[in-house]
VOGU-3710 file (C-alpha; in Angstrom, 3 decimals, decimal comma):
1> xxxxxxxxxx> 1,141/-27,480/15,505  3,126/-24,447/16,890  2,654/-21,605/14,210  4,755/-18,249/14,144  3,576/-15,334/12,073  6,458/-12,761/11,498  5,187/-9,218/11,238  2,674/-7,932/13,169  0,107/-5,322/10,699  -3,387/-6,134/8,763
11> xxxxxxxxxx> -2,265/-9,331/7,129  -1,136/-10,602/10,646  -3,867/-9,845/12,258  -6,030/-11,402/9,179  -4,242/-14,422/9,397  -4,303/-15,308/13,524  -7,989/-14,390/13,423  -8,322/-16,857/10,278  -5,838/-19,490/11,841  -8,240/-18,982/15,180
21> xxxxxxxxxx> -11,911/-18,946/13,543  -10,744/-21,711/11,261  -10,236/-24,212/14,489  -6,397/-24,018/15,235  -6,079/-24,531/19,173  -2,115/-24,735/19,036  -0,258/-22,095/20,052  0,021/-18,906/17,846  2,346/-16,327/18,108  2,555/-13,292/16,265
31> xxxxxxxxxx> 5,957/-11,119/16,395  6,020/-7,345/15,759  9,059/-4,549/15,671  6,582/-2,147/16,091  5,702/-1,125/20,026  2,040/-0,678/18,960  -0,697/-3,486/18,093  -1,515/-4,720/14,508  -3,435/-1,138/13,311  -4,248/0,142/9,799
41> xxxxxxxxxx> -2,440/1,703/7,477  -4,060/3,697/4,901  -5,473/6,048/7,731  -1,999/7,701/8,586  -1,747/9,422/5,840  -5,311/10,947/5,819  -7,169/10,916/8,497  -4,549/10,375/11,072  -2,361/12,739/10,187  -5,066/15,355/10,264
51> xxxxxxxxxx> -6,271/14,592/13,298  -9,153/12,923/12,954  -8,605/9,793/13,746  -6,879/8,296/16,956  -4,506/5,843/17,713  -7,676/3,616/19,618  -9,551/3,573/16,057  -6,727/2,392/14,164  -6,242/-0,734/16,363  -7,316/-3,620/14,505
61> xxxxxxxxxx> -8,401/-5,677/17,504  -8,361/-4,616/20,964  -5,759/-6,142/23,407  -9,014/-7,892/25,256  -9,630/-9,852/22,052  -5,914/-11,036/21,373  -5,599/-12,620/25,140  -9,363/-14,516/24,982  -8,382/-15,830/21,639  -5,200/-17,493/22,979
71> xxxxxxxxxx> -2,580/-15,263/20,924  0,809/-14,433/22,046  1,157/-10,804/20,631  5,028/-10,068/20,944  5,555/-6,614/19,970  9,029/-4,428/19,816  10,634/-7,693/19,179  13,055/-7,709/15,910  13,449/-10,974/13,893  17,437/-11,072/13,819
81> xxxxxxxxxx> 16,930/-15,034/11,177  15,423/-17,815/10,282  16,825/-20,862/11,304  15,463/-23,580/8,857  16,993/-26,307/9,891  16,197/-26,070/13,232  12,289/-24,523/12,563  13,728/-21,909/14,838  13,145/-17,837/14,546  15,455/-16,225/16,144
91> xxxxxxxxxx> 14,979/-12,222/17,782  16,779/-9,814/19,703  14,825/-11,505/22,921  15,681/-15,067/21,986  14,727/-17,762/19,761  11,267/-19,212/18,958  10,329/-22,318/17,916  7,630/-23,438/14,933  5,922/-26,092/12,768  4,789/-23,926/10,211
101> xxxxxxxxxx> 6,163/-19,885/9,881  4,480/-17,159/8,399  6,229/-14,093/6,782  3,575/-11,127/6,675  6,673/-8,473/6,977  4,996/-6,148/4,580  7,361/-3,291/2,821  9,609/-0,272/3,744  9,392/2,720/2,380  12,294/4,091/-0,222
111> xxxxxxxxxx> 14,482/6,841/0,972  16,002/9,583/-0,971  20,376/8,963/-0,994  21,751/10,544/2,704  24,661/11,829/0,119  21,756/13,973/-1,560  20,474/15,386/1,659  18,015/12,733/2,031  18,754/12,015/5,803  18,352/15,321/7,096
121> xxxxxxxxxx> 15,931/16,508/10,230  12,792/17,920/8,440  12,703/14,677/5,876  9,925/12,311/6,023  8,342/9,214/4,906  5,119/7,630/5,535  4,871/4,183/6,365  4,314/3,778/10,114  2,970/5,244/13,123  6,340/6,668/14,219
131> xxxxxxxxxx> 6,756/7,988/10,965  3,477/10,368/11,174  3,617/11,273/14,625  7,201/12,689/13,521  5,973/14,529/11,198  2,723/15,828/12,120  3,998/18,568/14,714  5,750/20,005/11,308  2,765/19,982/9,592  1,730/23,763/10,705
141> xxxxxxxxxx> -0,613/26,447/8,478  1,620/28,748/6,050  4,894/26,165/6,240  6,688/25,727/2,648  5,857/21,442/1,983  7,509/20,029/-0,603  6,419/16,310/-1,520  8,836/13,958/-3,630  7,448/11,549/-5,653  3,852/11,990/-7,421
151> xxxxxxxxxx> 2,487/8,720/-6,565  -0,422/7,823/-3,962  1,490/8,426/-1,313  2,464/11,739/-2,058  -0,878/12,588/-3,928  -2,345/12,116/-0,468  0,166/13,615/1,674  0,025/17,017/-0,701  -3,746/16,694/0,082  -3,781/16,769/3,647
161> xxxxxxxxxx> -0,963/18,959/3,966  -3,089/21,549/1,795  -6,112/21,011/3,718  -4,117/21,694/7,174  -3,367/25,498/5,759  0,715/24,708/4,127  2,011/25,773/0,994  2,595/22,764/-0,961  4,489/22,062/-3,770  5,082/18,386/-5,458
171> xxxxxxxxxx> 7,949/17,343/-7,575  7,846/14,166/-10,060  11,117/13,307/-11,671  8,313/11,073/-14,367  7,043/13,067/-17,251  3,647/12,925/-15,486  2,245/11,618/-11,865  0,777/8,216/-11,295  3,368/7,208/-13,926  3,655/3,780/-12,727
181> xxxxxxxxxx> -0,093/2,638/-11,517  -2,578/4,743/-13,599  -3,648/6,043/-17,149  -2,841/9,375/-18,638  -6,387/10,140/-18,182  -7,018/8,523/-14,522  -3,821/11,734/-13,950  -5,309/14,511/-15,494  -8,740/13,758/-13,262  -5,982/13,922/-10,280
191> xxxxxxxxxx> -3,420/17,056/-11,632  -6,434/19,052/-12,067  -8,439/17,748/-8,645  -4,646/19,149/-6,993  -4,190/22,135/-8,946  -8,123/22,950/-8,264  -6,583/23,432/-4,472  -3,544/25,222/-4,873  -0,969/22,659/-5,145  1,984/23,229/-7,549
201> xxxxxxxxxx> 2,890/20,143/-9,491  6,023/19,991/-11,111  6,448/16,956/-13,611  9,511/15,819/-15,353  11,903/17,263/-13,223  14,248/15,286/-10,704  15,605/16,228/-7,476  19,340/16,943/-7,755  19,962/17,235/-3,739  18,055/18,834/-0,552
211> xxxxxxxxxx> 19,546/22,142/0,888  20,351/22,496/4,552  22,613/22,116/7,068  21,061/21,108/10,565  17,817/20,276/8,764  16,061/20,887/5,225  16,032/24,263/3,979  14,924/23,305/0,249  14,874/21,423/-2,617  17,462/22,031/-5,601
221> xxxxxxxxxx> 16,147/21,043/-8,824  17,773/19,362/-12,085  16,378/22,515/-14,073  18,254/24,662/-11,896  15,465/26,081/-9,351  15,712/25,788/-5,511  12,308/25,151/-3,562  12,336/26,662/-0,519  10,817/23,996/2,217  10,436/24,012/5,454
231> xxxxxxxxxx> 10,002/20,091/5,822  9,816/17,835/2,777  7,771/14,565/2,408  8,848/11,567/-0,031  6,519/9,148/-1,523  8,701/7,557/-4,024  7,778/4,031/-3,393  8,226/0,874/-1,358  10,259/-2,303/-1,440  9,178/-5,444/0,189
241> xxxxxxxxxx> 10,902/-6,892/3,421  12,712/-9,460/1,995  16,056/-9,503/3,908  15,011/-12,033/6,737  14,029/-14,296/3,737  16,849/-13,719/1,523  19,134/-14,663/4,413  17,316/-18,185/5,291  17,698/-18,575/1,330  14,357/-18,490/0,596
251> xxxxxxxxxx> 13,114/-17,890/-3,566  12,440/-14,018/-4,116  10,878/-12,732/-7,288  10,054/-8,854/-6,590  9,287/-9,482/-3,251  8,944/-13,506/-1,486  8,470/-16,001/-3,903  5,212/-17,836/-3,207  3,189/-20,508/-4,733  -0,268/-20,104/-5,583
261> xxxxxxxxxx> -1,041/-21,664/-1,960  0,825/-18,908/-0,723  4,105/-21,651/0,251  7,237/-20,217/-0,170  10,215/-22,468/-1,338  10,336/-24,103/1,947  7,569/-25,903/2,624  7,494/-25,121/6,127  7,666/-20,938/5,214  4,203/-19,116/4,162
271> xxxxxxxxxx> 3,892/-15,399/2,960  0,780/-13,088/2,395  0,718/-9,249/1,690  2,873/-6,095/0,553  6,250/-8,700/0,584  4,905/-11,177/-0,902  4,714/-11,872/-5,129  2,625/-15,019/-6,222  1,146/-16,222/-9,678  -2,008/-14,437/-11,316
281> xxxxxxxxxx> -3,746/-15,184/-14,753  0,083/-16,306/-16,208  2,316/-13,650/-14,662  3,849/-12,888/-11,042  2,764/-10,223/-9,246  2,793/-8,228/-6,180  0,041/-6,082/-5,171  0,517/-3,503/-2,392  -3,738/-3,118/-1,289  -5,163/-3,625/2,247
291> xxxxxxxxxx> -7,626/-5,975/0,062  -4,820/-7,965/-0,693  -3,275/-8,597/2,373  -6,493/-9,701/3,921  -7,370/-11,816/1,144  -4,365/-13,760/0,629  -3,659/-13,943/4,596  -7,060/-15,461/5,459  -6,528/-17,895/1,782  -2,740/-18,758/3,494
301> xxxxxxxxxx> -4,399/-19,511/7,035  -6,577/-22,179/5,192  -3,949/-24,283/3,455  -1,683/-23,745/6,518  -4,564/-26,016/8,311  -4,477/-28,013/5,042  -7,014/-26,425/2,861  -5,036/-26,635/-0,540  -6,577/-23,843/-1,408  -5,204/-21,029/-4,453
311> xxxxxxxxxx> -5,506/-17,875/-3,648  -7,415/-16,117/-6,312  -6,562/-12,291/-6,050  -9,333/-9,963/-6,711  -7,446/-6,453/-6,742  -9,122/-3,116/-5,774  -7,558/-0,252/-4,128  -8,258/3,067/-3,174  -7,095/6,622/-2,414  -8,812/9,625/-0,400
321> xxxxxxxxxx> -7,458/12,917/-1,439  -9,406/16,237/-0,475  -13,305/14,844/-0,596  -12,708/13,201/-3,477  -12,676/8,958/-3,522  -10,404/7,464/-6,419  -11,480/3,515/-6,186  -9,663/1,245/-8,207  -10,837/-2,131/-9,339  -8,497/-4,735/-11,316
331> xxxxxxxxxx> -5,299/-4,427/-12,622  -4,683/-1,773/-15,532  -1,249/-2,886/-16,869  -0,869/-4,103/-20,757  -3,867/-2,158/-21,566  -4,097/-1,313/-25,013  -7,140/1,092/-25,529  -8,996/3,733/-22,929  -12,378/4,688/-22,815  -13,467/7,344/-20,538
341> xxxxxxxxxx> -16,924/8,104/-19,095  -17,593/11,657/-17,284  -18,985/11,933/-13,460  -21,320/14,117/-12,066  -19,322/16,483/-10,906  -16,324/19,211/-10,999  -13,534/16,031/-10,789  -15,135/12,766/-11,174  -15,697/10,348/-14,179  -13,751/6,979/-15,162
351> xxxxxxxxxx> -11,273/5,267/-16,827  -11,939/1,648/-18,391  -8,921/-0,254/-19,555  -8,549/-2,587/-22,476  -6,604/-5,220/-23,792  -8,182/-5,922/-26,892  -11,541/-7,030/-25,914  -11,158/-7,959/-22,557  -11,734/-5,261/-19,655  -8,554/-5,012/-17,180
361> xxxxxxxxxx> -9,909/-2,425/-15,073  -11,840/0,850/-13,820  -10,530/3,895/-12,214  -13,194/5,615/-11,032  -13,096/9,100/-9,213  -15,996/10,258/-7,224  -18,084/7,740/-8,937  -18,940/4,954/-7,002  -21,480/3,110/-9,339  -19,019/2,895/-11,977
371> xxxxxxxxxx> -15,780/1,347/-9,553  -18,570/-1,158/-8,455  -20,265/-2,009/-12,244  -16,883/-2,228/-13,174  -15,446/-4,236/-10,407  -18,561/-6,658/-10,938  -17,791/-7,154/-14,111  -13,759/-8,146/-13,551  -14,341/-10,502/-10,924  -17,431/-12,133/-13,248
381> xxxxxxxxxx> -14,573/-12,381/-16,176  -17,116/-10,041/-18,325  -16,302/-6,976/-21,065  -18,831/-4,973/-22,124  -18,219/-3,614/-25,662  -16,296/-0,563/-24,949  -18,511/1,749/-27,238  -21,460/0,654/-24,624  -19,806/2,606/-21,773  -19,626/6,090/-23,283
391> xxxxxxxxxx> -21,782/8,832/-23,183  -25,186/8,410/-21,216  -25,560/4,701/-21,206  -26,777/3,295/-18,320  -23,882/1,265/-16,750  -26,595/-0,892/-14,780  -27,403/-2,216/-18,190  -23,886/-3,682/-18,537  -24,718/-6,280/-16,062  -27,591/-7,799/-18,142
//
């Protein structure tokens, strides 16, 4: 069996090593656009970006590894279609053939209108490897930033950029940051963290259009104020590769319809990570984690050797910003009631969602025994009363 995987990052290189370890001896190929070897992501905007990181640590696996294993790593090679009919992928170098195909494409970042300003020099986003090493030459001491969009992305761009000595200044169009993915409560630990190291956060405010002619001079305001900026950053979300798919006529559903094997509606078509949405506890979803797109990848590599397997999502995140950890365990959405337990320090504690009894999830910043109590307790299907987690209770004893 000839298998193609289609996008080359960490759910690609999940997957071949899976497909590989598993006992596939076929030929495997994995195709890339990027010029670089599957790496990881959530460095680039942290440690990366401030230089403390390389391009050799981010490799996932070393080219040595991909030639003993019998891999054919095609990289700078664009996927132009699909040909279903013919089991055929076809690129800008040709066509390749396959038995079963694998769509790991993972998500592009959203761009503020060009008719705004949005395409002018000075105007990043964060997504890739090209896209940092872009912008990190910009990213001198006493430079005007001003970040677009108060979500992780942004959170942690506004961090490092603060750290590395520039003025920084965020703007959220949403009556608060973290609108989208956290509680009021799991923001305020994060505003004040921010504010704690002199970044401005402006909430409820949109951006009416950049200023500038040859590049980005500042950022004009609905209220009426202009930010001056020497380079601006947006983190105001991503949206699943789903063209290729949409074109073969493939089922989408906020992002590539799968199955709970991880099938898409061609049998012959798999999907795992940031494009892909499949079924959880009665809903669709689509989570956008580095846990996730190893997980599902190395649950799709099983039932693409025949495993029938469903992929049972576990979802934690996490987000670095300053020295402070925010880990994340479950999913907090249709939560009805918060209960909050302070840290140790300055900015730490947690947030526990609720939906009626049932816990949904932890945030938990700078406090690593609650994210992994709590994250025990998810993936066990437990809720502790909620009036047990207050105060000075010992969280150990929710696991009794």
């Amino acid at each position: 069996m000839r298998i193609v995987i289609l996008g080359a990052g960490q759910a690609a290189a999940s997957m071949a090593a899976r497909l590989r370890a598993n006992g596939h001896d076929g030929p495997l190929s994995v195709i890339g656009v990027e010029s670089a070897a599957p790496y990881q992501r959530p460095p680039l905007s942290k440690a990366y970006l401030l230089g403390e990181m390389g391009v050799d640590r981010l490799i996932l696996r070393a080219p040595e590894w991909w030639r003993e294993q019998g891999i054919e790593l095609r990289l700078d090679e664009r996927a132009v279609s699909i040909d279903r009919d013919r089991r055929k992928v076809v690129t800008d170098r040709g066509e390749v053939e396959y038995d079963a195909l694998a769509l790991t494409l993972g998500a592009a970042p959203r761009r503020l209108p060009a008719e705004i300003g949005g395409a002018l020099p000075g105007v990043h986003v964060i997504r890739n490897l090209s896209d940092v090493d872009l912008m990190a030459p910009e990213m001198q001491p006493g430079r005007r930033l001003v970040v677009v969009g108060g979500g992780y992305i942004g959170l942690e761009a506004a961090a490092v950029a603060r750290k590395l000595g520039l003025e920084v200044t965020l703007v959220e169009a949403a009556p608060r940051i973290l609108g989208r993915v956290a509680a009021p409560e799991t923001a305020d630990m994060i505003r004040d963290l921010h504010r704690a190291h002199g970044v401005e956060i402006i909430e409820s405010v949109a951006v009416e259009r950049l200023t500038g002619d040859d590049r980005v001079t500042g950022v004009a305001l609905g209220d009426g104020r202009t930010l001056p900026a020497d380079l601006v950053v947006t983190g105001i979300g991503i949206m699943p590769e789903t063209a290729l798919a949409r074109d073969a006529g493939l089922a989408l559903d906020n992002g590539i319809a799968a199955n709970e094997f991880g099938q898409s509606s061609d049998p012959a078509i798999w999907t795992a990570g940031d494009c892909a949405s499949f079924p959880w506890r009665g809903a669709r979803v689509r989570l956008e984690s580095v846990g996730n797109a190893i997980d599902m990848a190395e649950a799709v590599a099983d039932n693409i050797l025949g495993a029938a397997r469903p992929y049972a999502a576990r979802p934690w995140f996490w987000s670095d910003q300053f020295d402070a950890k925010l880990q994340i365990a479950g999913l907090g959405a249709d939560y009805d009631r918060i209960v909050t337990r302070p840290g140790d320090g300055a900015h730490g504690g947690s947030v526990w969602y609720f939906s009626g009894a049932e816990l949904r999830a932890v945030d938990a910043l700078n406090d690593a025994r609650a994210y992994m109590i709590g994250k025990r307790l998810i993936e066990a299907g437990r809720s502790p009363d909620p009036d047990a987690i207050t105060g000075t209770a010992d969280l150990k004893a929710l696991l009794a």
